[in-house]
N, CA, C and O atoms as CSV, one atom per row, in Angstrom:
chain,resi,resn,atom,element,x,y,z
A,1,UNK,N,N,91.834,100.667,85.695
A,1,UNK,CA,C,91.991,100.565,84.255
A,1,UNK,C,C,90.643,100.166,83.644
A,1,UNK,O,O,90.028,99.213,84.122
A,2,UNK,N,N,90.261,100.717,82.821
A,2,UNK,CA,C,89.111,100.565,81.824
A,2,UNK,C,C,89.029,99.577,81.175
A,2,UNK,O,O,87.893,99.103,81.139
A,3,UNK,N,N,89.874,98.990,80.565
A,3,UNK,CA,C,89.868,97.309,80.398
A,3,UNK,C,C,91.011,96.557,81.077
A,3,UNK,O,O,92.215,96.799,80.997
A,4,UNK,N,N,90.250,95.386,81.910
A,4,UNK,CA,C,90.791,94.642,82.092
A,4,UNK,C,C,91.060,93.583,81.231
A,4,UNK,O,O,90.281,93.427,80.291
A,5,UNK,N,N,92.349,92.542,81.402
A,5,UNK,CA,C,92.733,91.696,80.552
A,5,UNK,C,C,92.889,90.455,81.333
A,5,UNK,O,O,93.678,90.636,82.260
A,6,UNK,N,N,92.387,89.196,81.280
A,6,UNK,CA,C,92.350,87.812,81.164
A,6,UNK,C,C,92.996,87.336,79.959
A,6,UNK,O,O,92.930,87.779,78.812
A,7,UNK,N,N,93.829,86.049,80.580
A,7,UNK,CA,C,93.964,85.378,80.029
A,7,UNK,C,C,93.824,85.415,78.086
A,7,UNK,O,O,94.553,85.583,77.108
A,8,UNK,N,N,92.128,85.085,78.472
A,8,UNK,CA,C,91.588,85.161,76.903
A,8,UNK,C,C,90.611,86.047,76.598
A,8,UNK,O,O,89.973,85.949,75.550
A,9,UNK,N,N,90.364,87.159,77.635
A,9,UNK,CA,C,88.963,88.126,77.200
A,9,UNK,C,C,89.278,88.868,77.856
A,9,UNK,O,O,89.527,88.678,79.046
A,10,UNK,N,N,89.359,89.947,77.255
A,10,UNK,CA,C,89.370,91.528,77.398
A,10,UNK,C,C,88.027,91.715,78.174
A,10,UNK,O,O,87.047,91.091,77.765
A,11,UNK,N,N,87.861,92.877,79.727
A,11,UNK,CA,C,86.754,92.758,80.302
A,11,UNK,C,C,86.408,94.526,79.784
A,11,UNK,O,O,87.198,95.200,80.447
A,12,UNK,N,N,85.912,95.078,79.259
A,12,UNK,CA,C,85.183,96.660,79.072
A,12,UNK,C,C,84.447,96.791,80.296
A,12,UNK,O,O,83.422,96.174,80.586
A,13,UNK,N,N,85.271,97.956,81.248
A,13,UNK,CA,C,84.877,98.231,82.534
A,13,UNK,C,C,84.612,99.356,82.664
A,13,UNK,O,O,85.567,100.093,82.421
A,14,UNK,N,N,83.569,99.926,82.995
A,14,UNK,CA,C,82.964,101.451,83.050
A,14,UNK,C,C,83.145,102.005,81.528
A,14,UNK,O,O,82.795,101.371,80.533
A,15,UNK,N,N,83.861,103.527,81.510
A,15,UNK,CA,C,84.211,104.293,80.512
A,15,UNK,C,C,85.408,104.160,80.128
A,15,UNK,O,O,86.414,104.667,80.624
A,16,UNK,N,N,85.278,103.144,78.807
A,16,UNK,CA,C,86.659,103.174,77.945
A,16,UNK,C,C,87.040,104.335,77.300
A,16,UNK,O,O,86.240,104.707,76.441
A,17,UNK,N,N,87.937,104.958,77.445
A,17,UNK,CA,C,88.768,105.696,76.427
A,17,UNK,C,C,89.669,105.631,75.254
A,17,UNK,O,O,90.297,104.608,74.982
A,18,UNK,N,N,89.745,106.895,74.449
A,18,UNK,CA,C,90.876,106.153,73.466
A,18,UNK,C,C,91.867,105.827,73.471
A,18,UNK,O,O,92.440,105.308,72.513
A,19,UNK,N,N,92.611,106.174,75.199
A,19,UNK,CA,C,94.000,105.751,75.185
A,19,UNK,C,C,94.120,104.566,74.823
A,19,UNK,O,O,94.933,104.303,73.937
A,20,UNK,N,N,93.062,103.191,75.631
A,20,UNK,CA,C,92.951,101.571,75.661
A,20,UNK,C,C,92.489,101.719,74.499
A,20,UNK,O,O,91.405,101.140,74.434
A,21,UNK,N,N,92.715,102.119,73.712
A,21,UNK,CA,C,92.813,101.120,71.688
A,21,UNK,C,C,93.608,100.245,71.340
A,21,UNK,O,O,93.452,99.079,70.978
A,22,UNK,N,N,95.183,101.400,71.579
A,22,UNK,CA,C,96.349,100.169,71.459
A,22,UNK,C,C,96.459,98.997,71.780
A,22,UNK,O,O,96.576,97.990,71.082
A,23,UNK,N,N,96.409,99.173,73.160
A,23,UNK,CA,C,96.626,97.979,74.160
A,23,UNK,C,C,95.256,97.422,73.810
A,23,UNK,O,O,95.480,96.295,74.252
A,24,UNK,N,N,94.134,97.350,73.401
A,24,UNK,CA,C,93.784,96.517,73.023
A,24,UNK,C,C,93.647,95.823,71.389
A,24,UNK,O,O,93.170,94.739,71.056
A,25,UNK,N,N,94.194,96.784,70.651
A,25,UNK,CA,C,94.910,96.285,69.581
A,25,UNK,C,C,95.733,94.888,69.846
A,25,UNK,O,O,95.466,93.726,69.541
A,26,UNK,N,N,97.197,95.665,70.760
A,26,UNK,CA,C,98.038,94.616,70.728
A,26,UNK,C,C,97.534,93.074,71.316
A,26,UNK,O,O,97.901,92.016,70.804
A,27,UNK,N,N,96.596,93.183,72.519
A,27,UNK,CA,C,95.947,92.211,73.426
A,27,UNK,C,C,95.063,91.317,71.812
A,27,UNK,O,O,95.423,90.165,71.573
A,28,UNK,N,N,94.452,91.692,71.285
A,28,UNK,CA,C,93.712,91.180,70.368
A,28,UNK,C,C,93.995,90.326,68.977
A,28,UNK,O,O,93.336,89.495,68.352
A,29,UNK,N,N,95.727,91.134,68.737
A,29,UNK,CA,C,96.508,91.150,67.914
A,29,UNK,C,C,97.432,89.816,68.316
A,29,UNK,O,O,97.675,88.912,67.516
A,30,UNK,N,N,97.760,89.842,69.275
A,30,UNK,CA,C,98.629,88.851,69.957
A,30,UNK,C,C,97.320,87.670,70.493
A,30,UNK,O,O,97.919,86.791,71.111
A,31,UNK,N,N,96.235,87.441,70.480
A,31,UNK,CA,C,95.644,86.447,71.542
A,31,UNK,C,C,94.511,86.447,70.542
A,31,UNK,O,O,93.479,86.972,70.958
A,32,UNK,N,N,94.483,85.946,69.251
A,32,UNK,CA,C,93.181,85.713,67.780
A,32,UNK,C,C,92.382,84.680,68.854
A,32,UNK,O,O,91.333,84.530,68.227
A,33,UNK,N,N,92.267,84.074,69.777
A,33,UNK,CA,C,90.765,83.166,69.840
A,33,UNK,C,C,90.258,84.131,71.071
A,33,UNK,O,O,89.378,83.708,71.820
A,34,UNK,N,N,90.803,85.372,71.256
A,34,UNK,CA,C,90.341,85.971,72.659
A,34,UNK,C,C,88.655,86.477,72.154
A,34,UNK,O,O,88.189,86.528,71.015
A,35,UNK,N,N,88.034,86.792,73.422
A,35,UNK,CA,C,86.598,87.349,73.305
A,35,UNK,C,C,86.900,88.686,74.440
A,35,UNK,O,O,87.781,88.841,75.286
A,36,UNK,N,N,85.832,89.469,74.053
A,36,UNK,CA,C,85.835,90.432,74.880
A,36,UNK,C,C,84.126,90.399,75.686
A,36,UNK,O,O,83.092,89.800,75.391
A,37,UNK,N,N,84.462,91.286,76.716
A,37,UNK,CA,C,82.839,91.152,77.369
A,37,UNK,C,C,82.569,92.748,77.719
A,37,UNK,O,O,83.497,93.442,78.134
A,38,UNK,N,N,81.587,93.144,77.577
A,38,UNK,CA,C,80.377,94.311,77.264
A,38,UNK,C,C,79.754,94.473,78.353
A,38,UNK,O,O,78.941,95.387,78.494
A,39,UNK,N,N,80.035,93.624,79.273
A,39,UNK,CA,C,78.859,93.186,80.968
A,39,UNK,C,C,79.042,94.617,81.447
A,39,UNK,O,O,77.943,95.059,81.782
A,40,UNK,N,N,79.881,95.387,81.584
A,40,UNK,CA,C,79.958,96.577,82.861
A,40,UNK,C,C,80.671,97.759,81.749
A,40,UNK,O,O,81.426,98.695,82.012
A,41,UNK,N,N,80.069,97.275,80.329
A,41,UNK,CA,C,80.950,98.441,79.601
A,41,UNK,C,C,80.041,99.653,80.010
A,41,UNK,O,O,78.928,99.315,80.412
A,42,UNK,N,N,80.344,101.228,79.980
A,42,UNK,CA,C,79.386,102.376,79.775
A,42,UNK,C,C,79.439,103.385,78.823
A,42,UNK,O,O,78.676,104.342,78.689
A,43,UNK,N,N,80.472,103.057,78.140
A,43,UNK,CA,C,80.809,103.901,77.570
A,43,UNK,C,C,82.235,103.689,76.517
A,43,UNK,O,O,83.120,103.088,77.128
A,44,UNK,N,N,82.517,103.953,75.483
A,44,UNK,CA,C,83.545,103.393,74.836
A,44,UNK,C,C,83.550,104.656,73.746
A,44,UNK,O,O,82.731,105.495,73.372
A,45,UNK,N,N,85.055,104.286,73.423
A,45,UNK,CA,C,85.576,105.665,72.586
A,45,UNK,C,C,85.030,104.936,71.118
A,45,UNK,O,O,84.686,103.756,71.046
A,46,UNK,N,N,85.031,105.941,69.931
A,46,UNK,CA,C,84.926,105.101,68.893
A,46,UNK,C,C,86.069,104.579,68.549
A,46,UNK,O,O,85.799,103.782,67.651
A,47,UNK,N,N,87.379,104.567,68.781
A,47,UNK,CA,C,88.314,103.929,68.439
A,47,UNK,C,C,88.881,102.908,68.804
A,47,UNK,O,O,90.018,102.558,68.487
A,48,UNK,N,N,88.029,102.278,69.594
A,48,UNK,CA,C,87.574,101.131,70.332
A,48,UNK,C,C,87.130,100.456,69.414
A,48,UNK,O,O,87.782,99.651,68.749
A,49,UNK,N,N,85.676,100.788,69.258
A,49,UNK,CA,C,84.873,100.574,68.361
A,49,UNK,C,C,84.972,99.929,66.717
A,49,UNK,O,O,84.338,99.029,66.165
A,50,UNK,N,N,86.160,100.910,66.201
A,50,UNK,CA,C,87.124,100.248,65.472
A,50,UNK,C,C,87.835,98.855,65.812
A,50,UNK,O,O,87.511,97.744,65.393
A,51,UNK,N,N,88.846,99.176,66.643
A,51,UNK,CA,C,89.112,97.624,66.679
A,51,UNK,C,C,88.533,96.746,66.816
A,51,UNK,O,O,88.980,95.775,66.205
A,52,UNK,N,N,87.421,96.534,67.530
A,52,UNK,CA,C,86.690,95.395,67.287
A,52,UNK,C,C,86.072,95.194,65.849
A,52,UNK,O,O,86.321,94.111,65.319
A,53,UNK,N,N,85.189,96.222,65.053
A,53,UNK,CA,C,85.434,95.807,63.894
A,53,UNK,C,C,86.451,95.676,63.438
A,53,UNK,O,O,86.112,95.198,62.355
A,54,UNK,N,N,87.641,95.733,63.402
A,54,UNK,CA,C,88.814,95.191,62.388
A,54,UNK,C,C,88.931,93.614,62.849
A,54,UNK,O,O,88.953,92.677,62.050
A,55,UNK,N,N,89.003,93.491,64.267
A,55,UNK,CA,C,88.779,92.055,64.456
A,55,UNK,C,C,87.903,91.416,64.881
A,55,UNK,O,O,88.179,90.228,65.043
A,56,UNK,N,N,87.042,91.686,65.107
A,56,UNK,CA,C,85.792,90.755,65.192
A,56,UNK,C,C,85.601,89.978,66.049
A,56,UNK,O,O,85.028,88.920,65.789
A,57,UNK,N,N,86.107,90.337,67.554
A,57,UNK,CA,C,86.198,88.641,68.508
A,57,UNK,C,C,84.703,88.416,68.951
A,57,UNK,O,O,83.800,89.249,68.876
A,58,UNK,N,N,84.617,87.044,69.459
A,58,UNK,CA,C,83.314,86.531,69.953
A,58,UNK,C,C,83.192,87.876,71.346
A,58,UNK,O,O,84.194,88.277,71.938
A,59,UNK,N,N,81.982,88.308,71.593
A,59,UNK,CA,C,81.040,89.332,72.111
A,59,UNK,C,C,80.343,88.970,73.263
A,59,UNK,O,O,79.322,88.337,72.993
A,60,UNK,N,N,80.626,89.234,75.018
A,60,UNK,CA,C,79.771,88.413,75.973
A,60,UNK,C,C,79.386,89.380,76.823
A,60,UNK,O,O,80.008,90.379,77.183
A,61,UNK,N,N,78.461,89.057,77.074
A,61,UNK,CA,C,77.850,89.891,78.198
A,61,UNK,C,C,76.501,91.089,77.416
A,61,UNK,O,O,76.191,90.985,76.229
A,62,UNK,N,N,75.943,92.016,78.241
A,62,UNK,CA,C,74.846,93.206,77.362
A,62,UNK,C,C,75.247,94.128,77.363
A,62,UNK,O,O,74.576,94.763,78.177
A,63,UNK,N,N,76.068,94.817,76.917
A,63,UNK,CA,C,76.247,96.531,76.965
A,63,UNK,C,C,75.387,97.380,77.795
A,63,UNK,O,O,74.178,97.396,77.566
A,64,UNK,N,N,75.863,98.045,78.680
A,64,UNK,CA,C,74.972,98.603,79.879
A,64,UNK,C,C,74.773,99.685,78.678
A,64,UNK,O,O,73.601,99.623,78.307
A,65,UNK,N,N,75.323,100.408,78.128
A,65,UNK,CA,C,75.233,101.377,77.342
A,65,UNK,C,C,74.450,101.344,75.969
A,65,UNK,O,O,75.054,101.089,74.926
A,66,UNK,N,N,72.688,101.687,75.995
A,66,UNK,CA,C,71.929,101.736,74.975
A,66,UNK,C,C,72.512,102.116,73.903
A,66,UNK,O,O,72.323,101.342,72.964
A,67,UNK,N,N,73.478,103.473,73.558
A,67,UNK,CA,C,73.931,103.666,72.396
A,67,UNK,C,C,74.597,102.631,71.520
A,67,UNK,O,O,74.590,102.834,70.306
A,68,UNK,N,N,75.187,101.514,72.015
A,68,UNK,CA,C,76.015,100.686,71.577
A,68,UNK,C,C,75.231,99.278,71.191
A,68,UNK,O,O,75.829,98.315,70.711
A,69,UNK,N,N,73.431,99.296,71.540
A,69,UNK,CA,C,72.788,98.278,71.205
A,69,UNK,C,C,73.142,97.704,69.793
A,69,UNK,O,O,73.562,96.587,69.489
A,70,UNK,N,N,72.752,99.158,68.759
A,70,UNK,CA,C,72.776,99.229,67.209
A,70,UNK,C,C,74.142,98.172,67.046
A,70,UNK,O,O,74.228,97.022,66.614
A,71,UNK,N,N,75.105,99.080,67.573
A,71,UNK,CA,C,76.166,98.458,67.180
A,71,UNK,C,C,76.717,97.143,67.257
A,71,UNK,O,O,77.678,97.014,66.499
A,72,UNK,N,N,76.344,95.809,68.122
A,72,UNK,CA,C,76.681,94.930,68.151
A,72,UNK,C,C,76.400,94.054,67.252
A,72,UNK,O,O,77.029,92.996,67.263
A,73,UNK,N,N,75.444,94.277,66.319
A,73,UNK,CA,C,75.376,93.059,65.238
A,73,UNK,C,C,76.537,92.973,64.257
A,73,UNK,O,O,76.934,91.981,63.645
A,74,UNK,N,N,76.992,94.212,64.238
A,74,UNK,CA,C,78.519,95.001,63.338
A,74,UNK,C,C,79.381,94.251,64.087
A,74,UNK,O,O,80.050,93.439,63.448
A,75,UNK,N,N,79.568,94.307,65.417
A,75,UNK,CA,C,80.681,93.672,66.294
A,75,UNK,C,C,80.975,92.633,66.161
A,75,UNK,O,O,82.111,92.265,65.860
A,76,UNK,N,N,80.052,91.946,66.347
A,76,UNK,CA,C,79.975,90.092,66.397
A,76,UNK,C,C,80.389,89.560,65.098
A,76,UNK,O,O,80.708,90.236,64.120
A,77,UNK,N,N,80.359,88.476,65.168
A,77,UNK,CA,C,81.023,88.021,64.212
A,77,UNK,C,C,82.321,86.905,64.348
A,77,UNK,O,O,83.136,87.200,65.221
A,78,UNK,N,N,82.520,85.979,63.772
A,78,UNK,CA,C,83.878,85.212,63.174
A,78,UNK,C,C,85.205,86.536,62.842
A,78,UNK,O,O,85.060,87.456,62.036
A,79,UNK,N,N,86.215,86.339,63.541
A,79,UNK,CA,C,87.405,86.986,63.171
A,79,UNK,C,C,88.224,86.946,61.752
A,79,UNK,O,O,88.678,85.892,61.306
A,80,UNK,N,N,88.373,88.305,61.041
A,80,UNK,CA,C,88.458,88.418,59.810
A,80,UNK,C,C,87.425,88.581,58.701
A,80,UNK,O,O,87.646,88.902,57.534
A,81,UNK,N,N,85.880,88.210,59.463
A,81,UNK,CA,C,84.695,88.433,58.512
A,81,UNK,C,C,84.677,90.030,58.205
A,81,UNK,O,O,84.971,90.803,59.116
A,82,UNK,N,N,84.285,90.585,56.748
A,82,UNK,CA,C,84.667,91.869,56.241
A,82,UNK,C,C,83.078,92.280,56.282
A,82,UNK,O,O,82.254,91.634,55.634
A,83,UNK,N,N,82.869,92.924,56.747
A,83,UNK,CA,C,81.473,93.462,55.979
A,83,UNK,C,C,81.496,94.365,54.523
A,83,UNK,O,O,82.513,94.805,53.988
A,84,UNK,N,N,80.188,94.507,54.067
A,84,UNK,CA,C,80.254,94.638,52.580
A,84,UNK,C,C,80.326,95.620,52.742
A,84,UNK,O,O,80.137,96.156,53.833
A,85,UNK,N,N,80.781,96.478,51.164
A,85,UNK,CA,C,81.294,98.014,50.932
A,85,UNK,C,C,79.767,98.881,50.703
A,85,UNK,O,O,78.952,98.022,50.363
A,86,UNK,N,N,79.198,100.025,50.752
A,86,UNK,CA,C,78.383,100.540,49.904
A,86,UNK,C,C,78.811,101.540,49.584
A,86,UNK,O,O,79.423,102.220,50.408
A,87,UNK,N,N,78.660,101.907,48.468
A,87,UNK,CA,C,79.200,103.239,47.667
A,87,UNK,C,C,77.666,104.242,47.489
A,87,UNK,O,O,77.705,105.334,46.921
């Protein structure tokens, strides 16, 4: 399985797909102080990607995957922080 689940942190293992959105919806949805970790991620769907911006958990480990550098300052964050709109 592409993510594993602890306790309190979701582990991103190799190549996530979009099936693991839900389930990590619900995992994220159900467990607000959880963190996820990036250590052995390679790859992730964008709908992944989404959920973590919608929730925002604390962020551990380096993304093996350069494409996803950009993206972690978006990721991180306090849970429920919105980023701003631009039109």
């Amino acid at each position: 399985m592409p993510i594993r689940y602890t306790r309190a942190r979701a582990h991103f293992e190799q190549r996530c797909a979009v099936e693991e959105a839900l389930d990590l919806l619900a995992f994220l949805a159900a467990n607000p102080k959880a963190s996820v970790s990036l250590a052995r991620c390679t790859g992730m769907h964008t709908a992944l990607v989404q959920v973590l911006l919608a929730f925002r958990p604390p962020l551990h480990g380096s993304a093996i995957m350069p494409e996803l550098a950009p993206l972690l300052p978006l990721l991180a964050g306090a849970s429920g922080a919105t980023a701003p709109v631009h039109n």
